[in-house]
C-alpha positions in Angstrom: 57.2 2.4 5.4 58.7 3.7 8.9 61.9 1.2 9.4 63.1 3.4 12.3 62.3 6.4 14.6 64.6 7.1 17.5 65.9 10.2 19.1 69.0 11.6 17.7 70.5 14.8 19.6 67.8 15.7 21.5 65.7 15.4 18.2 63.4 12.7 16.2 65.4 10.6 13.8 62.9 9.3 11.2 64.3 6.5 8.6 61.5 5.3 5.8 62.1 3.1 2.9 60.6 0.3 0.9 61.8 -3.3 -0.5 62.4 -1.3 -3.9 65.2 0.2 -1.7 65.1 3.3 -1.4 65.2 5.4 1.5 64.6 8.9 3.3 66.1 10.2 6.2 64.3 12.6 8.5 65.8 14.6 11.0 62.9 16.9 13.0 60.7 16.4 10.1 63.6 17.9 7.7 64.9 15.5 5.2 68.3 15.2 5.8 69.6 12.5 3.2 68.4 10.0 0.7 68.9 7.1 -1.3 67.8 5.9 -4.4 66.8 2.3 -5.2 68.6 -0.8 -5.4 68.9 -4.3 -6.8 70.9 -5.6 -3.7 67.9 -5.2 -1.5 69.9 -6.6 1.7 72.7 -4.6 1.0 74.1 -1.9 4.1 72.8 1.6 3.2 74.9 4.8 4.9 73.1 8.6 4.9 75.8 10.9 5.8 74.4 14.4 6.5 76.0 17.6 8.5 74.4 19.5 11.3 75.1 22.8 13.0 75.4 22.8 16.7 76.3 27.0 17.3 79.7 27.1 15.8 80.1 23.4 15.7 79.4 21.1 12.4 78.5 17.9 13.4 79.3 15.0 10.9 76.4 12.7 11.0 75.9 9.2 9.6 73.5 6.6 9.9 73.9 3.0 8.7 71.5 0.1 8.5 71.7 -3.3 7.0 67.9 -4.3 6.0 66.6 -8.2 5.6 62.9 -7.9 4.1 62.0 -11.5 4.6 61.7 -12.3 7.7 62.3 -8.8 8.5 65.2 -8.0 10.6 66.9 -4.4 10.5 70.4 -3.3 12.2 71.1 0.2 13.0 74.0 2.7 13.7 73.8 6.5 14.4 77.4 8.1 14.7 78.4 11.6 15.4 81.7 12.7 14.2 82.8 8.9 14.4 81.3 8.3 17.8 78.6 5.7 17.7 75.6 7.8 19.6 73.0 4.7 19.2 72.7 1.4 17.7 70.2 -1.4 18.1 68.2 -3.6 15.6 64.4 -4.4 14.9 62.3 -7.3 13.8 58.8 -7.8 12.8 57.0 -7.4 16.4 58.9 -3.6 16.8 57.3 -2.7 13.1 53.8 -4.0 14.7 53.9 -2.1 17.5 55.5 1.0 16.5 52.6 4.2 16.1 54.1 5.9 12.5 55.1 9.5 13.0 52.9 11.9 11.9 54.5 15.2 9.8 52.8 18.4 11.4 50.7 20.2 9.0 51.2 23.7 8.1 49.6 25.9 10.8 46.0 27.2 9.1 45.9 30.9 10.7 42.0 31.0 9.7 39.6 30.2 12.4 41.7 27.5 14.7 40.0 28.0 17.9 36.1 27.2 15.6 38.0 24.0 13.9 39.2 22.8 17.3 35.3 23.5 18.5 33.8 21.8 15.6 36.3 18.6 16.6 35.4 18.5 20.1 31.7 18.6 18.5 31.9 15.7 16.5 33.8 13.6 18.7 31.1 14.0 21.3 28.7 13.5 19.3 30.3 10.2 17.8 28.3 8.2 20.3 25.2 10.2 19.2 25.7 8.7 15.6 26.3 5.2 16.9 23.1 5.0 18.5 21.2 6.8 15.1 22.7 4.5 12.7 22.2 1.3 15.4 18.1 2.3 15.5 17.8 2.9 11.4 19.9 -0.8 10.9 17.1 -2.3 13.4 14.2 -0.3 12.2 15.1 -1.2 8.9 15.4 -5.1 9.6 12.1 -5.2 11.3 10.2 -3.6 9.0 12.5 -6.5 6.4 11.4 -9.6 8.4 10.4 -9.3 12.4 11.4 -7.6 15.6 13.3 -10.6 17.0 15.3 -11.6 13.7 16.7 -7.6 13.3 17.5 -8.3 16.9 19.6 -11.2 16.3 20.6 -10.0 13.5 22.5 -6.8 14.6 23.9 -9.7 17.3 25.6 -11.2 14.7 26.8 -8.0 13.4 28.2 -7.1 16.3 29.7 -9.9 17.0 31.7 -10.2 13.8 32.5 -6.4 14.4 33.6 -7.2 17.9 36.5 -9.7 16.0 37.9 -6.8 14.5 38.3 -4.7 17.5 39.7 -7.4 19.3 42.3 -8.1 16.7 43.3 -4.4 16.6 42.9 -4.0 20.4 45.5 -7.1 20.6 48.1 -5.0 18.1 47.8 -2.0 20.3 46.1 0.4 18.4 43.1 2.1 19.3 39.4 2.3 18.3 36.6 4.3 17.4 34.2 1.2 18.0 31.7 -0.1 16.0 29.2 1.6 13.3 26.1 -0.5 11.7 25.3 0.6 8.4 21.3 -0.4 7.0 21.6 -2.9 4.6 25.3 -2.7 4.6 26.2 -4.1 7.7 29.1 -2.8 10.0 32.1 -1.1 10.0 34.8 -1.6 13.2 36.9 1.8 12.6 40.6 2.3 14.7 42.3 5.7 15.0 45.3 4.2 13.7 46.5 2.8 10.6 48.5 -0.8 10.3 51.8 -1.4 9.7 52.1 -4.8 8.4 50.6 -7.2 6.4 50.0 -9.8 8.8 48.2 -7.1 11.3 45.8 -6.6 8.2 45.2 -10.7 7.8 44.9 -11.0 11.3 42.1 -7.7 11.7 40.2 -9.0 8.6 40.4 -12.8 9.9 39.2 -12.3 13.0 35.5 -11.2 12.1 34.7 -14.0 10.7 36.5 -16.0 13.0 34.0 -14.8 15.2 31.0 -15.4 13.5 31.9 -19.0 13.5 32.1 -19.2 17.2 28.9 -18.0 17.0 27.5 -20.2 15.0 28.4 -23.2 16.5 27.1 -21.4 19.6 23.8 -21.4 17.4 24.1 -24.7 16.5 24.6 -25.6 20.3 21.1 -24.0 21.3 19.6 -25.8 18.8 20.6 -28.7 20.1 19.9 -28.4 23.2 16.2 -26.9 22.8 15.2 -28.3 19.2 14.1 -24.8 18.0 14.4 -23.9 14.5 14.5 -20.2 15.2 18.4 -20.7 16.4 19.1 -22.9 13.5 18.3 -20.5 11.0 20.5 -18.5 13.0 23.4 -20.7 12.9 23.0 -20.9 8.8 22.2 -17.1 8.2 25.0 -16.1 10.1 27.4 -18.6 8.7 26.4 -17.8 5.6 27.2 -14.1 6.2 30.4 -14.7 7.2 31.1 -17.3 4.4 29.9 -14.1 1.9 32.4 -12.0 3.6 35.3 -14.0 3.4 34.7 -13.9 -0.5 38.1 -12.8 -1.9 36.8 -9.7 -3.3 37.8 -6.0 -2.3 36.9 -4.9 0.1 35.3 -8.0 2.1 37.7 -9.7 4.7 38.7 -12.3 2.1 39.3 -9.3 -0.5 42.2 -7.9 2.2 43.5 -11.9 3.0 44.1 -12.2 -0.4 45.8 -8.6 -1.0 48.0 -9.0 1.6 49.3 -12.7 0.5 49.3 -11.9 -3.1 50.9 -8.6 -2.9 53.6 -9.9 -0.3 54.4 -12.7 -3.1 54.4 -9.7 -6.3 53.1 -6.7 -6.7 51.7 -7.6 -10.2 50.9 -10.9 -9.6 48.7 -8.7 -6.6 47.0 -6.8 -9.1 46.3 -9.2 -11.5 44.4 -11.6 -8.1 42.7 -9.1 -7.2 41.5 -7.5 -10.7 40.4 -11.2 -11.2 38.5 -11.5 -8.0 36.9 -8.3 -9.0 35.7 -9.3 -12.2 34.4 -12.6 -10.6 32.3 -10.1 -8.2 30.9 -8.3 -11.0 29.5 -11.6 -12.3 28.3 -13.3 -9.1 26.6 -9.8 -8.1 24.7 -10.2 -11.2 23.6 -13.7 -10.7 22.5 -13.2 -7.7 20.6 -10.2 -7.8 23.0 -8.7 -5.6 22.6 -5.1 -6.5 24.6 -3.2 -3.6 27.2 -5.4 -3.9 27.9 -3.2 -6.8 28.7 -0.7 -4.8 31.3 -2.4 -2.6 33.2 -3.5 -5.8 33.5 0.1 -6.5 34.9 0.5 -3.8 37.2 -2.2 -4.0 38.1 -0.9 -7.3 39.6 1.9 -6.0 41.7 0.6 -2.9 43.2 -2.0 -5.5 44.3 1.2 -7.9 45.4 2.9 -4.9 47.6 -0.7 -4.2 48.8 -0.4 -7.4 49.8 3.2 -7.5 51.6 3.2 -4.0 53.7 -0.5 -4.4 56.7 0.5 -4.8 56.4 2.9 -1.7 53.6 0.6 0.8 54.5 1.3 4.2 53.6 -2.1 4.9 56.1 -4.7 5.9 55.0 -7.4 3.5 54.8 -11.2 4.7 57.3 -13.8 4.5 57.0 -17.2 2.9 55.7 -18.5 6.7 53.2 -16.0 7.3 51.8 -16.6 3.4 51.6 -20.1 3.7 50.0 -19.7 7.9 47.7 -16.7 6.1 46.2 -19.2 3.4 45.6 -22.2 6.0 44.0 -20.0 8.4 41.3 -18.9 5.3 40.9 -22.1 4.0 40.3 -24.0 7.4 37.5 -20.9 8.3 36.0 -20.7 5.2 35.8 -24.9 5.3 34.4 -24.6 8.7 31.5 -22.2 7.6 30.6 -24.2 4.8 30.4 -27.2 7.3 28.4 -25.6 9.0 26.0 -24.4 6.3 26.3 -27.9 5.0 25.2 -29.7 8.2 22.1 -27.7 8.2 21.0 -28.2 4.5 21.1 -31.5 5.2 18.1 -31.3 7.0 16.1 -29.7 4.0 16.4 -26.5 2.3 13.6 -24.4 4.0 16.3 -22.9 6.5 18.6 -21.6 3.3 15.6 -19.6 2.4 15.8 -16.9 4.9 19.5 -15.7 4.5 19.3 -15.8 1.1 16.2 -13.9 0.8 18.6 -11.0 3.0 21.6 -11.4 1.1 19.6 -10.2 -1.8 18.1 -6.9 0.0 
């Protein structure tokens, strides 16, 4: 992960490294020094590189003293044993820091048709919003009724529209909101995270959502005594209950990735191999047959977990944020079943409905 990028005579400074310890110093996108692993993972690390300034050779080091858990970093950029910068970071400055980006290799063939094909499919990004929103409406109508798809997409909007507000609140920008037939949505950013706890936080706050909404349901039923919005309230709890499931790659699937592989990174693997396994079974009681296509997916972001642990550019979460992270699911996915629970109370004819569409 990126511990440090700061400006270093009159050029960027890059510093990446992991909690096995080792690290990779980047001056202008040249490597400049490294460091292998170590056992002594708070331990003060030194690069100590040489740079030409005309006739001059500058002696160069950089020191840092790293804490993993809570994170805290201290830093120290000399030249010629004159201390140029120093400063530390925490948590929030990994958060909010946008990773550098390594330019590409210049392709000679065609640039100016490559930039005109981008500026094409970014306009026409809106275009596919509004084709994908008609299919995922057209599709649900011809399912059930006109005014259910409507609802429907409501709900999967506004679930959507807890994701984009989580990654809105971390700074990072977003490409908005797709809804997929028979899949249900997709809130993209531009951006990738760079901690643990954003990726709790942006896969919480969906279903966080849907119960506000739900209880908004619940409230209009209340209030009018129509059935209509207390199917609501239970179809969309129940959809948010399903995709809090701790299975790759629902919400719950990335809640429990990022506790389990800020705890171990094979104690990670072995959760989520588990969960996965679990999915294959439920999926087969339940008729779910495109759920088997999610797990493959999940599959393969838990292999690419695996492959990339000892190198995650992820600051992992402490023993606070694990223990927050597991009574923030817990209480939600308690709250939904309330929910769902209050309602089947009153008979079973309204759990007919949303399980009829969970098994589309």
């Amino acid at each position: 992960m990126e511990l440090l990028a700061i400006e270093f005579l009159g050029k960027p400074l890059r510093l990446e490294g992991s909690m096995a310890g080792w690290q990779q110093l980047y001056w202008d996108n040249t490597l400049v020094s490294q460091l292998d692993a170590t056992t002594d993972q708070e331990d003060a690390r030194k690069h100590e590189f040489t740079l030409r300034a005309g006739d001059e050779t500058l002696q160069c080091h950089v020191e840092s003293t790293v804490q993993w858990q809570p994170f805290e970093m201290t830093y120290k950029a000399l030249v010629n044993g004159q201390t140029i910068t120093e400063g530390n970071r925490n948590t929030k400055d990994i958060e909010q820091q946008t990773p550098v980006v390594a330019p590409k290799p210049e392709k000679r063939f065609s640039l100016i048709g490559l930039v005109s094909l981008g500026m094409k499919a970014l306009k026409s990004a809106k275009l596919i919003k509004v084709v994908l929103a008609s299919a995922s409406l057209a599709a649900y109508s011809w399912l059930f009724s006109i005014q259910f798809a409507l609802a429907l997409i409501a709900c999967l909007m506004f679930h959507e529209y807890g994701h984009i507000r989580a990654m809105k609140y971390f700074g990072m920008k977003t490409k908005g909101i797709y809804l997929i037939p028979f899949l249900g949505g997709l809130a993209l950013s531009d951006e990738k995270i760079n901690t643990r706890w954003q990726d709790v936080v942006i896969s919480i706050m969906g279903p966080l959502f849907g119960l506000i909404l739900s209880l908004v349901f619940m409230v209009l039923y209340w209030a009018t005594g129509e059935m209509f919005f207390a199917g609501l309230a239970v179809f969309n709890a129940l959809l948010n209950l399903f995709n809090l499931l701790p299975i790759l790659p629902l919400d719950g699937g990335h809640v429990l990735k990022s506790i389990s592989f800020s705890m171990n990174s094979v104690l990670g693997i072995v959760l989520c191999v588990a969960a996965a396994v679990a999915g294959v079974v439920l999926s087969y009681q339940l008729n779910l047959t495109l759920f088997g296509f999610l797990l493959i997916m999940g599959s393969v972001e838990i292999l690419f977990e695996w492959k990339g642990r000892h190198h995650s550019h992820l600051l992992p979460l402490d023993k606070y944020g694990q223990v927050v992270s597991f009574v923030w699911y817990v209480g939600l996915v308690s709250s939904l079943i309330g929910v769902i629970w209050y309602f089947a109370s009153t008979g079973d004819q309204l759990l007919s409905l949303p399980l009829q569409i969970l098994g589309t």
